[in-house]
Rosetta silent file (secondary structure, phi, psi, omega in degrees, C-alpha in Angstrom):
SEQUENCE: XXXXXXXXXXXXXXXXXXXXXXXXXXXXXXXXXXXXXXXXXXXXXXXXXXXXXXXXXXXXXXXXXXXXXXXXXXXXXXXXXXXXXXXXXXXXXXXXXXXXXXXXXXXXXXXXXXXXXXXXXXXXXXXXXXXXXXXXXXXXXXXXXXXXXXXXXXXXXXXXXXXXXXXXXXXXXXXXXXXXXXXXXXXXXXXXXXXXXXXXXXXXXXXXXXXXXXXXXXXXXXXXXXXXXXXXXXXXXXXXXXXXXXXXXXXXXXXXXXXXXXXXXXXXXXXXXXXXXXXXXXXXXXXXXXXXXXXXXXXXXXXXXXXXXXXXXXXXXXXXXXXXXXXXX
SCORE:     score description
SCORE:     0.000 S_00000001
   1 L     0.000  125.476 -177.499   76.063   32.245   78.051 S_00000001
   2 E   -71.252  100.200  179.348   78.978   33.064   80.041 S_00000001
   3 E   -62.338  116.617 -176.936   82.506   31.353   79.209 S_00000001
   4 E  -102.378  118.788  144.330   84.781   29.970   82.209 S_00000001
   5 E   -84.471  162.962 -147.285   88.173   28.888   82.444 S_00000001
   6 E  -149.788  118.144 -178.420   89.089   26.609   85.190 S_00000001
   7 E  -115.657  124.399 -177.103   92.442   27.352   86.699 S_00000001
   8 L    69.937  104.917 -154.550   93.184   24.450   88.737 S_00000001
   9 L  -111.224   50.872 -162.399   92.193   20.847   88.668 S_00000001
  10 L  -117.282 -156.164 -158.382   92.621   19.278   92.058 S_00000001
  11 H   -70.270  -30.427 -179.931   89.833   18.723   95.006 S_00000001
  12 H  -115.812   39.340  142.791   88.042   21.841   94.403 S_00000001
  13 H   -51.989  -51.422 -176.728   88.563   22.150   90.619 S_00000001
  14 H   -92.014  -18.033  169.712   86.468   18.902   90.265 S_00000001
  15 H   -51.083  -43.791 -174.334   84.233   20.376   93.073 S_00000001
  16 H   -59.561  -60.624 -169.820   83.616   23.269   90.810 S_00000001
  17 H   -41.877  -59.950  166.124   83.530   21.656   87.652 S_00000001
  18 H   -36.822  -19.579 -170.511   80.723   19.320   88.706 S_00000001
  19 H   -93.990  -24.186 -173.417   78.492   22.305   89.672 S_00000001
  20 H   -94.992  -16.095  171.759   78.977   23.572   86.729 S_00000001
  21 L   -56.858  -20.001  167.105   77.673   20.829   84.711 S_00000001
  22 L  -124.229   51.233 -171.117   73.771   21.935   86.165 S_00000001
  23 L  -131.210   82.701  172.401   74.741   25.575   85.556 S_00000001
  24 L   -72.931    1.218  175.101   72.823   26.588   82.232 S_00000001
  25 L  -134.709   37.523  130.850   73.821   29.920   82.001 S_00000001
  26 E  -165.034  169.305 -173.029   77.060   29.062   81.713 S_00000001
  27 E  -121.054  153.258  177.013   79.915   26.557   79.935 S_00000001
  28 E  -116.952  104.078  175.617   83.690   26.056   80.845 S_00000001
  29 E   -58.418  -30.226  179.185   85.497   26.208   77.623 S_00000001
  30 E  -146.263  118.974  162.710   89.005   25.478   79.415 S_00000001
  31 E  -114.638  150.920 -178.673   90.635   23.773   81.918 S_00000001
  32 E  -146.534  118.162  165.209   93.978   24.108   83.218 S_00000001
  33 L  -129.398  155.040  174.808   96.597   22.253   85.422 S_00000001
  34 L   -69.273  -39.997  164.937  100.101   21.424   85.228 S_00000001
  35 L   -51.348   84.208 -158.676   98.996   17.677   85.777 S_00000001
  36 H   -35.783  -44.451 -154.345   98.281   16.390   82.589 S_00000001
  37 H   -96.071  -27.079  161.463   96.231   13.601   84.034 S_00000001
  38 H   -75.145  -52.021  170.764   93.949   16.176   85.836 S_00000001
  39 H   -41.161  -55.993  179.124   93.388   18.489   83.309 S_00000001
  40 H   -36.117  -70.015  160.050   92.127   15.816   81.250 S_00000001
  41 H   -45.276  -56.731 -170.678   89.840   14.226   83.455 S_00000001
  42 H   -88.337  -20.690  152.417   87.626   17.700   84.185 S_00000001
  43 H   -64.811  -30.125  166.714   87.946   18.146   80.322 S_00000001
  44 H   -93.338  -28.590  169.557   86.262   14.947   79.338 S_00000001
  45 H   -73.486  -22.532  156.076   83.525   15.733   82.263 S_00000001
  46 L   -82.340  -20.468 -174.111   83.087   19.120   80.597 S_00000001
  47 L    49.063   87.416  166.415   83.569   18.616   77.025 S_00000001
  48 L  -167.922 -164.697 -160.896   86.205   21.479   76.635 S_00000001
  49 E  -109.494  117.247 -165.483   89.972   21.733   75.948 S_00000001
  50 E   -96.192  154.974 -178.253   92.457   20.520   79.007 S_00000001
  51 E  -162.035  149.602 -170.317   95.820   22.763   78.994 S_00000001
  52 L  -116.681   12.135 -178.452   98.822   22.322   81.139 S_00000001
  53 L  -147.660  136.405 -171.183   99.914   25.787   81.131 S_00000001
  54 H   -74.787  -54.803  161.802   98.107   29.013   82.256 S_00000001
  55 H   -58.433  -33.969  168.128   99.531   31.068   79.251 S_00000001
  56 H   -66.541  -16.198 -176.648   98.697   28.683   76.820 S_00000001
  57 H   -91.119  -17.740 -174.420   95.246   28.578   78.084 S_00000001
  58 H   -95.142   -2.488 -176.116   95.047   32.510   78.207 S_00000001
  59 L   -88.664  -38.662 -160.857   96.963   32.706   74.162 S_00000001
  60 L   -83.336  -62.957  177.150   94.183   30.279   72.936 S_00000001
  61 L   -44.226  122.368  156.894   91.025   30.070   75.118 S_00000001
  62 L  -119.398  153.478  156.802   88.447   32.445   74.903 S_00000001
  63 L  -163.945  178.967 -161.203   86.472   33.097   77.696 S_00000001
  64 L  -114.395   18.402  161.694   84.948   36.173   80.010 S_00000001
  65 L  -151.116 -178.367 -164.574   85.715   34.546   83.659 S_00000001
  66 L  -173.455  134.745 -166.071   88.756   32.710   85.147 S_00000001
  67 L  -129.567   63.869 -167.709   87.605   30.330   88.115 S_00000001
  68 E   -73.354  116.573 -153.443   90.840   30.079   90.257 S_00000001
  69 L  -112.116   37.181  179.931   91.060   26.730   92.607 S_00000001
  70 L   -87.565  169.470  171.104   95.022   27.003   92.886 S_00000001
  71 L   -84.945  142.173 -139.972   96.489   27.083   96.146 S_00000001
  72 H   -44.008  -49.953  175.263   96.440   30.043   98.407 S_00000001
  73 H   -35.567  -35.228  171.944   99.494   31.286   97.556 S_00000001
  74 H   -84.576  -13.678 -153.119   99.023   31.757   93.712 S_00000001
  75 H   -70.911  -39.656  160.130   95.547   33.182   93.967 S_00000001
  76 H   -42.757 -119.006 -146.184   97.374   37.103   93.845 S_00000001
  77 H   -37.022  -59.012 -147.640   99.410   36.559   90.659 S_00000001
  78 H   -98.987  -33.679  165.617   96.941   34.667   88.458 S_00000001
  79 H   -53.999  -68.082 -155.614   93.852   36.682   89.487 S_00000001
  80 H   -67.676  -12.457 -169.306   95.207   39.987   89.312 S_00000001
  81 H   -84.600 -107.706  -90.869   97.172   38.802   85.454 S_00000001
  82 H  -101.809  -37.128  117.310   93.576   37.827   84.261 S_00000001
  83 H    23.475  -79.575 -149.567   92.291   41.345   85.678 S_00000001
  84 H   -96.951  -12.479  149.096   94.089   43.074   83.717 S_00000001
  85 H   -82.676   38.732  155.290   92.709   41.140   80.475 S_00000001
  86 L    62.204  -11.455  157.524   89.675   42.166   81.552 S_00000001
  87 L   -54.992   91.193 -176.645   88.347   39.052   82.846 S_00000001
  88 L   -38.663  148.379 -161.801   86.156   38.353   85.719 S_00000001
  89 E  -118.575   99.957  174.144   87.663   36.978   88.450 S_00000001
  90 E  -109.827  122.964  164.870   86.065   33.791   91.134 S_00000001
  91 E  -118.939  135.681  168.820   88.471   32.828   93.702 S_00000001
  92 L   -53.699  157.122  176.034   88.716   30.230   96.220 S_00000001
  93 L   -61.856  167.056  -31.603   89.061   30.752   99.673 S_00000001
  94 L   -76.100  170.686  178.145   90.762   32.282  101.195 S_00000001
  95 L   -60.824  -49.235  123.330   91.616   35.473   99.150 S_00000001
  96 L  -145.141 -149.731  177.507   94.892   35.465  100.220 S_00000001
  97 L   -71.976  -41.343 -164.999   97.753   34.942  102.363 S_00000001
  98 L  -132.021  160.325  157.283   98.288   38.474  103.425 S_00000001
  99 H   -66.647  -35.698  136.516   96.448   42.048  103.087 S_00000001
 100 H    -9.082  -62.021 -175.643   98.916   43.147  100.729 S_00000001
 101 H   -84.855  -49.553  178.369   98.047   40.858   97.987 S_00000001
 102 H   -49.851  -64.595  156.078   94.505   40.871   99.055 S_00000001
 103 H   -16.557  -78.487 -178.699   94.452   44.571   98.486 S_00000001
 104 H   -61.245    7.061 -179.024   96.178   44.671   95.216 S_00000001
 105 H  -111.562   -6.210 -176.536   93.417   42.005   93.988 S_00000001
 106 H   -89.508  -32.490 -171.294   90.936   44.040   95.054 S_00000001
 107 H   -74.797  -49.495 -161.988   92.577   47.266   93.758 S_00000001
 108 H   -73.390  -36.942 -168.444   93.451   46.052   90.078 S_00000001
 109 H   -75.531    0.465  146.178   89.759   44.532   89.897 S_00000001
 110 H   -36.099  -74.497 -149.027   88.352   48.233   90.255 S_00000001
 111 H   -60.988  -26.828  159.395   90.670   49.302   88.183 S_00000001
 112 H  -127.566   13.112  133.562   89.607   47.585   85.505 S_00000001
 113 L   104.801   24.400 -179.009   86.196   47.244   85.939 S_00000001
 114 L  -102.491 -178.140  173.566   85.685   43.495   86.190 S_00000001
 115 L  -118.427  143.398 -131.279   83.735   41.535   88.767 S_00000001
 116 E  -143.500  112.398  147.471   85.490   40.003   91.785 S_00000001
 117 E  -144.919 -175.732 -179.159   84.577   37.426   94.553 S_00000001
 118 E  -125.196  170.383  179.376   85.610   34.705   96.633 S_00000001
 119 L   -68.162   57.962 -171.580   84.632   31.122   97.774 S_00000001
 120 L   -89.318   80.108 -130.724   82.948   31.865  101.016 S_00000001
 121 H   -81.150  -49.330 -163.478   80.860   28.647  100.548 S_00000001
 122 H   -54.659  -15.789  173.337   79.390   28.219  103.930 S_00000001
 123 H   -60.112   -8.268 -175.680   77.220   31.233  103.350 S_00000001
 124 H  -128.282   10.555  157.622   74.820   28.833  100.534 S_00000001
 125 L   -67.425  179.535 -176.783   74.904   25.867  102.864 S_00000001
 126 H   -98.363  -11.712 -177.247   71.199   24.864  103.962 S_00000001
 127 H  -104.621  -42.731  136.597   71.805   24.322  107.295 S_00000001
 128 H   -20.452  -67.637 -157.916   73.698   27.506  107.758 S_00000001
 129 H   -65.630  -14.233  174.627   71.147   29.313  105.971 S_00000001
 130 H   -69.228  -42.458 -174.803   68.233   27.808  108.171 S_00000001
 131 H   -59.557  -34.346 -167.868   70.346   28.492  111.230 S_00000001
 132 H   -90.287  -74.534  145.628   70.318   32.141  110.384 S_00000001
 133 H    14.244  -73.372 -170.053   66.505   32.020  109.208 S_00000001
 134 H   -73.353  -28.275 -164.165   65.674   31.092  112.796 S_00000001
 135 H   -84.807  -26.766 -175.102   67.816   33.669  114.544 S_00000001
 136 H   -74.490  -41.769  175.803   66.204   36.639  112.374 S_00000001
 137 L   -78.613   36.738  149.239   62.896   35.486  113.433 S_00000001
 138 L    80.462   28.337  147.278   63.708   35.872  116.679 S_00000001
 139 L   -19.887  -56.516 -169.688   63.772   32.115  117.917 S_00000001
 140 L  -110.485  -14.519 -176.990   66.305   31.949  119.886 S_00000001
 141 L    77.390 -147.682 -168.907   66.172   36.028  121.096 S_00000001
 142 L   -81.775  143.191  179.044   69.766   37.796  120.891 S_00000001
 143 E   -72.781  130.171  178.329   72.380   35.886  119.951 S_00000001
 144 E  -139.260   -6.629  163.925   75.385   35.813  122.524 S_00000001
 145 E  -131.469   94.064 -164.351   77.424   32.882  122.517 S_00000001
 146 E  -120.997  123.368  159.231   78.596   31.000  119.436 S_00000001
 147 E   -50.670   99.901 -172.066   80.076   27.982  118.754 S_00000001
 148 E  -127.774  156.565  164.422   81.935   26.562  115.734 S_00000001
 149 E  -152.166  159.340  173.235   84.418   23.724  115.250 S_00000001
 150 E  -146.496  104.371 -167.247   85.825   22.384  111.342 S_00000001
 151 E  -135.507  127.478  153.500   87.847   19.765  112.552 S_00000001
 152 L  -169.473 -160.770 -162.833   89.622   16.703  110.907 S_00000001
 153 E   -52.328  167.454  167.573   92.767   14.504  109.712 S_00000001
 154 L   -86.820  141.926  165.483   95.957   17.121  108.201 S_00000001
 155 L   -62.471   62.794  178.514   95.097   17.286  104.096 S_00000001
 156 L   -78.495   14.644 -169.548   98.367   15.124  103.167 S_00000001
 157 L  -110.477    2.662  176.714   96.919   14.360   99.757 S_00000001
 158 L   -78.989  172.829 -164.462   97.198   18.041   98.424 S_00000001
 159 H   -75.330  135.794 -157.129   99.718   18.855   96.035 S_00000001
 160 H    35.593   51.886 -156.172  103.133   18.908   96.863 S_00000001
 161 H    12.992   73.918 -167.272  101.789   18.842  100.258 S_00000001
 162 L  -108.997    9.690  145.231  101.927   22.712  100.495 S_00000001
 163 L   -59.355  -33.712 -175.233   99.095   22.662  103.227 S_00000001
 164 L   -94.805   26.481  161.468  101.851   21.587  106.012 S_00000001
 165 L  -115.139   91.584  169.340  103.995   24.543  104.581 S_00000001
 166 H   -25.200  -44.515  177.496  102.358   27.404  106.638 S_00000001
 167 H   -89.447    0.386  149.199  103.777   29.932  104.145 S_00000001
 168 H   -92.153  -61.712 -153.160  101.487   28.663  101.109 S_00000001
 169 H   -83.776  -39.304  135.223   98.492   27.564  103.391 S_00000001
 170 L   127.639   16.668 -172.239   98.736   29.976  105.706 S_00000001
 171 H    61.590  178.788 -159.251   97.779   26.660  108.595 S_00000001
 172 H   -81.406    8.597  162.575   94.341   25.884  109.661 S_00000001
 173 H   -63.436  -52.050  178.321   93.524   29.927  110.746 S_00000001
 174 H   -94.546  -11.240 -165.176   93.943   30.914  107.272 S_00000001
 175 L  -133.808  -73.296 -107.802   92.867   27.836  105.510 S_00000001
 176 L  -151.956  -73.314 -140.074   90.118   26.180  107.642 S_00000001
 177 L   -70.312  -25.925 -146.360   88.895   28.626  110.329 S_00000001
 178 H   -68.703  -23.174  168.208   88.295   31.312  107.854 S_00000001
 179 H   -57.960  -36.390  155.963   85.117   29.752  106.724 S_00000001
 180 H   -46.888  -57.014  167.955   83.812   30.459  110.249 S_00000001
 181 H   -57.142  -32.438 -171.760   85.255   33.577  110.483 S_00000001
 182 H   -74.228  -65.659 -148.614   83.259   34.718  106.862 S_00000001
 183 H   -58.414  -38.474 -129.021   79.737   33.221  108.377 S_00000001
 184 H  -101.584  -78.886 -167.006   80.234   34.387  111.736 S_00000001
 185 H   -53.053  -12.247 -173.526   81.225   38.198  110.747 S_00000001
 186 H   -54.991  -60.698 -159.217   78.527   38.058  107.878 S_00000001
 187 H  -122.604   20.363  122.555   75.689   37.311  110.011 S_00000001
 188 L   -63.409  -47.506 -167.463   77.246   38.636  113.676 S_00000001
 189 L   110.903 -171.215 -157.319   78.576   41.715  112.657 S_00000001
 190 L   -83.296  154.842 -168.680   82.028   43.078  113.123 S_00000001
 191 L  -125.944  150.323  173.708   85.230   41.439  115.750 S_00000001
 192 L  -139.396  -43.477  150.399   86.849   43.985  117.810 S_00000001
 193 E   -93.915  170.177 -179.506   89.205   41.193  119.694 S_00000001
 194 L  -156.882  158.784 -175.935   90.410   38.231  118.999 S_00000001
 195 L  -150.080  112.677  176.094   92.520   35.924  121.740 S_00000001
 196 L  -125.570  165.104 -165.845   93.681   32.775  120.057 S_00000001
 197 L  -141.004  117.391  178.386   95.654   29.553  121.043 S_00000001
 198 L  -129.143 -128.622 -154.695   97.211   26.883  118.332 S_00000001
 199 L  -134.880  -13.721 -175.527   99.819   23.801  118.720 S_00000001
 200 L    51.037 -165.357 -168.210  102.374   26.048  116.873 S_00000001
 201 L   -96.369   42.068  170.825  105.222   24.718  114.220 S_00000001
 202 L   -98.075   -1.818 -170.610  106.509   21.794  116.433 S_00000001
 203 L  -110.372   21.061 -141.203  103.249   20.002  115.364 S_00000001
 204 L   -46.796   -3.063 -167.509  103.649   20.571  111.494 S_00000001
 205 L  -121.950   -7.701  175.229  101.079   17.275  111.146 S_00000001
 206 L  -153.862   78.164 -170.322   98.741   18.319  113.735 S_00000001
 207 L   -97.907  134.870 -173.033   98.075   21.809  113.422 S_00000001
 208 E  -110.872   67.057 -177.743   95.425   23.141  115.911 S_00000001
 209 E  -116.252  155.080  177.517   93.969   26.558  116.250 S_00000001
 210 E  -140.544   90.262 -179.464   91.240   27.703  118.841 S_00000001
 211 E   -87.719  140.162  170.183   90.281   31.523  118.872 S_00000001
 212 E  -109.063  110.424  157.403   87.796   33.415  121.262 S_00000001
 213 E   -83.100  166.863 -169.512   86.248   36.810  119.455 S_00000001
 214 E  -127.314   94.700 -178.311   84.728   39.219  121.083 S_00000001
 215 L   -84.297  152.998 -162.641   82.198   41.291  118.434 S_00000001
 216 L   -43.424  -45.895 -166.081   81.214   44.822  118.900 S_00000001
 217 L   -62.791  -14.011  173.259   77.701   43.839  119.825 S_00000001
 218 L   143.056  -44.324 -162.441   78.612   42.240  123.047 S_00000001
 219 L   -57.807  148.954  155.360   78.279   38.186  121.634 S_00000001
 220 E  -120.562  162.111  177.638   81.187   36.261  121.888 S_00000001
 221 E  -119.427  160.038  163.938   82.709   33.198  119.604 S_00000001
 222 E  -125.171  106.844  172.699   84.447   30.315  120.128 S_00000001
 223 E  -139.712  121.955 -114.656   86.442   28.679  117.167 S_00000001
 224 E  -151.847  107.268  171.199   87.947   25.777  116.653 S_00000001
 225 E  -142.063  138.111 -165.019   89.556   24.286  113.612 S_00000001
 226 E   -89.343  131.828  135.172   91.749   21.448  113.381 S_00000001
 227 L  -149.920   36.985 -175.853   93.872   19.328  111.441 S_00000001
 228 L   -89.050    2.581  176.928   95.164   17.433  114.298 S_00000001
 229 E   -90.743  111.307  160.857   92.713   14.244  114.068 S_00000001
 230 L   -35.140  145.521 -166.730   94.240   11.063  113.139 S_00000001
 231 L   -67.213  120.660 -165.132   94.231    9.967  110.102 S_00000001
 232 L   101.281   -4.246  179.887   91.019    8.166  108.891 S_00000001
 233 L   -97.974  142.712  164.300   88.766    9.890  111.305 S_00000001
 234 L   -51.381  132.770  168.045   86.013   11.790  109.869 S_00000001
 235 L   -84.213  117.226 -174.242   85.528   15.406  108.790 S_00000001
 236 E  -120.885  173.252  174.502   82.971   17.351  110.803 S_00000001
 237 E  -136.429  162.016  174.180   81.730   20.585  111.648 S_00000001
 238 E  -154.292  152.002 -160.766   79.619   21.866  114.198 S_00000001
 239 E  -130.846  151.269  125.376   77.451   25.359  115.040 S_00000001
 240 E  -141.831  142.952 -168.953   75.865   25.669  118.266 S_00000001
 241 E  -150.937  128.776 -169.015   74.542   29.520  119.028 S_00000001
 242 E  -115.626  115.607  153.224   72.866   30.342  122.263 S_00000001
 243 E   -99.964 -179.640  163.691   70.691   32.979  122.505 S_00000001
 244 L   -29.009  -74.350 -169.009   68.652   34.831  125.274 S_00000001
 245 L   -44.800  -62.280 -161.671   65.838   32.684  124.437 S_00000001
 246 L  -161.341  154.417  165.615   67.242   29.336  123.113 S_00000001
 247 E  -117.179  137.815  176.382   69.677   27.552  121.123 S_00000001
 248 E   -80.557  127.513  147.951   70.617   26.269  117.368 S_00000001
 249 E  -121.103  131.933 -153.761   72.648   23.092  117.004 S_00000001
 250 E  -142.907  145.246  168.897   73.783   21.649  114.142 S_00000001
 251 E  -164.158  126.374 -177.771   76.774   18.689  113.575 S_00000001
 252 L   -60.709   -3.379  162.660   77.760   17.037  110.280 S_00000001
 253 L   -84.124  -15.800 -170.294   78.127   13.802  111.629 S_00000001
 254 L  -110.955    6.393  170.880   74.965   13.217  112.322 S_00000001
 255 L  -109.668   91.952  118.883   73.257   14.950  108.706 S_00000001
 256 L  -131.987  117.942 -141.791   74.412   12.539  106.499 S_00000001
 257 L   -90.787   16.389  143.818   72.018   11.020  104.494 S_00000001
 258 L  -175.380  144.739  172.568   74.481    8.002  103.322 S_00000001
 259 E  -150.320  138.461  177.864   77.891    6.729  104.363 S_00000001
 260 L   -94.112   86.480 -160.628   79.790    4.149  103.217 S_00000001
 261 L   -98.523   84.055 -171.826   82.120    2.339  105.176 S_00000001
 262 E   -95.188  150.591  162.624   84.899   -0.544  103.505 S_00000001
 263 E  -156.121  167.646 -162.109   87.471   -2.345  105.353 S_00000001
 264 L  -155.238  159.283  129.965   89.965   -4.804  104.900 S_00000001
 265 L    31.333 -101.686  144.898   93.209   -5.763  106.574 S_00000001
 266 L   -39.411  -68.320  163.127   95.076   -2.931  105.900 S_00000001
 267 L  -139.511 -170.835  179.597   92.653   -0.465  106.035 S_00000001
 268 E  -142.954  139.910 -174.562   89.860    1.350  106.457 S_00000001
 269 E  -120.749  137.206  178.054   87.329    3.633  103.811 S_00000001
 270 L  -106.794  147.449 -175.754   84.717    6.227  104.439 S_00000001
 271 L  -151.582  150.988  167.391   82.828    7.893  101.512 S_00000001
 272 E  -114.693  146.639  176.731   79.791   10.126  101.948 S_00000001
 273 L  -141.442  113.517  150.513   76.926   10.910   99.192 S_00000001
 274 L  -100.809  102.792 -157.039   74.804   13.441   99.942 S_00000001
 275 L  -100.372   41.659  162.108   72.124   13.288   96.987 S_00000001
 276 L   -43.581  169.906 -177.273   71.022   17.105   97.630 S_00000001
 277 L   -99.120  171.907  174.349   69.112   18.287   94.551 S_00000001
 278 L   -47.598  -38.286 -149.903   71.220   20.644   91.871 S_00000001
 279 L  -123.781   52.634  139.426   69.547   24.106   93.404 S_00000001
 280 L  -152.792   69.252  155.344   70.552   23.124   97.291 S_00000001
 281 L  -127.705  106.819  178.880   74.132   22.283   96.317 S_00000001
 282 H   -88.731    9.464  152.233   76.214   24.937   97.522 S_00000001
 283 H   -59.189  -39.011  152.948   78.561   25.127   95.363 S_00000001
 284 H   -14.008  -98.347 -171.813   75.938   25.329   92.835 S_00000001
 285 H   -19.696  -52.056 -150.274   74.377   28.092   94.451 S_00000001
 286 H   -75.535  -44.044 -177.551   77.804   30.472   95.159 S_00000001
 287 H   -59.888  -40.587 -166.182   78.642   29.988   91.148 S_00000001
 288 H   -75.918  -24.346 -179.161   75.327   30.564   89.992 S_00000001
 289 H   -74.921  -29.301  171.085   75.166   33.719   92.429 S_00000001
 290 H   -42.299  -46.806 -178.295   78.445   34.835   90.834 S_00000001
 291 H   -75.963  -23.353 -166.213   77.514   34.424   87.445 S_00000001
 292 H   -82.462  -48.388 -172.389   74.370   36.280   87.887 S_00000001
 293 H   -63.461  -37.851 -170.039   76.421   39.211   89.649 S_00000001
 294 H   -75.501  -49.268 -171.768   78.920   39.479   86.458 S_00000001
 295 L   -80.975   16.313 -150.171   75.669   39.085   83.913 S_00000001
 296 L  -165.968   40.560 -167.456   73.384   41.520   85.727 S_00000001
 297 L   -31.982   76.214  169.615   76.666   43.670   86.679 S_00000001
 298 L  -123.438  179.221 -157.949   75.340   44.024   90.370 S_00000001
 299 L   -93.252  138.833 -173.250   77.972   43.589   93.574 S_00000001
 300 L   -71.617  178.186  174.126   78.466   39.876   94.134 S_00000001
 301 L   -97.295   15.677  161.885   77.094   38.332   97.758 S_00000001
 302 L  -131.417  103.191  169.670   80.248   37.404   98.944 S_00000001
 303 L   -77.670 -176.891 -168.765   82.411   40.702   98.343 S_00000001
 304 H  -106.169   -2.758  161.477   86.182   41.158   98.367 S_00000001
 305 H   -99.470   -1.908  173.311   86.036   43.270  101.136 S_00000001
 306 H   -57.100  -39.286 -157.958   83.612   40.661  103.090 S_00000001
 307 H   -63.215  -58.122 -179.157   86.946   38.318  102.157 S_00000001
 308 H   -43.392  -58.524 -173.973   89.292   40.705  103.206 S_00000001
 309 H   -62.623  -25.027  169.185   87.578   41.232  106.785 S_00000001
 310 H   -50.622  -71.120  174.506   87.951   37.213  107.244 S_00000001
 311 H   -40.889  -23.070  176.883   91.110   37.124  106.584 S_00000001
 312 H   -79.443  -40.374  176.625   91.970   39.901  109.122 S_00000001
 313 H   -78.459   11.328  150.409   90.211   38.166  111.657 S_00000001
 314 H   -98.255  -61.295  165.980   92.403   34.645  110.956 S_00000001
 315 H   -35.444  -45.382  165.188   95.504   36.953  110.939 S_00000001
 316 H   -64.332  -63.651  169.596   94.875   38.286  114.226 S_00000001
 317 H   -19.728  -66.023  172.039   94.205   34.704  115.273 S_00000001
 318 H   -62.925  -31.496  157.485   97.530   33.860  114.311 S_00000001
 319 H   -57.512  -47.904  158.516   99.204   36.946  115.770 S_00000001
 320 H   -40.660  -66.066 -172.072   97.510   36.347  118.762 S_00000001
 321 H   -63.134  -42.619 -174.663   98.516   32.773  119.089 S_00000001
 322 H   -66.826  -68.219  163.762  102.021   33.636  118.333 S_00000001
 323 H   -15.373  -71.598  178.287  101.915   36.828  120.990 S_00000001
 324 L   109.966   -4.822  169.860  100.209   35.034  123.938 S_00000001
 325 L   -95.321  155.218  165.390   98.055   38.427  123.429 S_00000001
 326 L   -88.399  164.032 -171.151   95.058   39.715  122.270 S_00000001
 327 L   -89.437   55.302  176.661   94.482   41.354  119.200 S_00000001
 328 L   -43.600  104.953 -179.633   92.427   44.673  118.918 S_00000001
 329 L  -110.237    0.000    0.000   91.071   44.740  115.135 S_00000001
């Protein structure tokens, strides 16, 4: 059974942590945030030891993986340190801010022989994977125009708000889009332009971006992610991809199989439960493919250069927007 530490105990700390709780072929021995009050919490849901310091958890703890949910900015330095102890390394999206650091995390985890991927979660949703399903059996005939949007309120509840600081989050290109950008180059193939448009840093509360690609095979995308929706409006997503034949449409407001709506006064609250089974939960799914990849030392399915090529493609996005040009990757 495979030991985990848990670097970071925020929204997708406790995302992880829950998944791992129907994960039998492995346990998370340690968690660790500087919030005392976080740690804690995902340590009593886990039965394991909460630590408020990342050295103290790496002098004490043992375990074989390090599961880092810090914010983009950190994910170089604490990866590539645990690396070099020999640990396997799963990191959230995106891999990092820049190709530099993304490099060197890719470079040291060669170098020492561990196993390395990132969270490119939309690849184990079900409606994704159905979507994809249909196009290889030729449903829809060649694919040539595709549609994405991830759109909702700005995150103002992250920590020390360092999503509306562009140089940790890297804005919604690098942070939000890139989950398109993984699916879309995954199961499209390769971008050879990119022409993007955003709201720039006069909006630092309504950050916008909307990119066209152009991929080698001919298709083009259109993608659109957001965090420029008023506050209290729901987060959706949406696919639609037209092929010669026919078209796939898919939109998270309307697959949800309960929502919960309170209001008062004051305000107003939305909560969703989706009561998927354990083995269609993708988070589930990406750890358990991870763990399997580390214990069965084969190449995980989301590699670090699939990560890398996302990230190039949001970088050109941004470069783009900032230019007024396109971008030849």
């Amino acid at each position: 059974m495979l030991r985990i530490a848990l670097l970071g105990c925020g929204t997708m700390g406790s995302t992880h942590a829950h998944a791992y709780t129907s994960l039998g072929e492995a346990k998370v021995v340690a968690v660790c945030d500087i919030r005392l009050e976080k740690a804690e919490a995902l340590a009593s849901l886990l039965g394991c030891v909460a630590y408020t310091s990342y050295e103290a958890m790496k002098e004490k703890a043992d375990y074989e993986v390090l599961d880092v949910c810090l914010p983009t900015y950190l994910h170089c330095r604490y990866a590539t340190d645990a690396m070099q102890d020999g640990k396997h390394v799963f990191c959230e999206k995106p891999i990092a801010l820049n190709l530099e650091d993304a490099d060197l995390m890719v470079e040291t985890a060669k170098e020492y022989g561990v196993t390395f991927s990132v969270g490119h979660v939309l690849r184990f949703f079900p409606q994704y994977q159905a979507a994809v399903a249909q196009i290889k059996a030729g449903r829809i005939g060649t694919p040539a125009l595709l549609r994405t949007t991830r759109n909702q309120a700005f995150p103002g509840w992250s920590w020390e708000n360092w999503y509306q600081d562009i140089t940790k989050s890297g804005g919604p290109e690098v942070d939000l889009a890139i989950h398109d950008y993984d699916w879309l180059l995954y199961n499209f193939g390769s971008v050879k332009r990119v022409y993007a448009k955003n709201l720039g840093t006069g909006h630092p509360k309504q950050m916008h971006t909307l990119a066209i690609l152009r991929f080698a095979s001919g298709a083009m995308a259109h993608v659109e992610a957001s965090w420029a929706l008023p506050q209290g409006i729901e987060f959706r997503t949406t696919f639609e991809l037209v092929g010669t034949d026919g078209q796939l449409c898919y939109d998270s407001s309307r697959d949800c199989p309960l929502k919960t709506q309170l209001g008062s006064d004051e305000e107003a609250s939305l909560f969703y439960d989706n009561p998927l089974s354990d083995e269609m939960n993708p988070y589930r799914a990406e750890l358990k493919a991870f763990l399997h990849a580390v214990e069965h030392k084969t190449e995980p399915v989301v590699t670090a250069a699939e990560a890398i090529a996302a990230l190039q493609v949001a970088l050109a996005a941004k470069e783009s927007a900032h230019s007024g040009k396109v971008v030849h990757l």
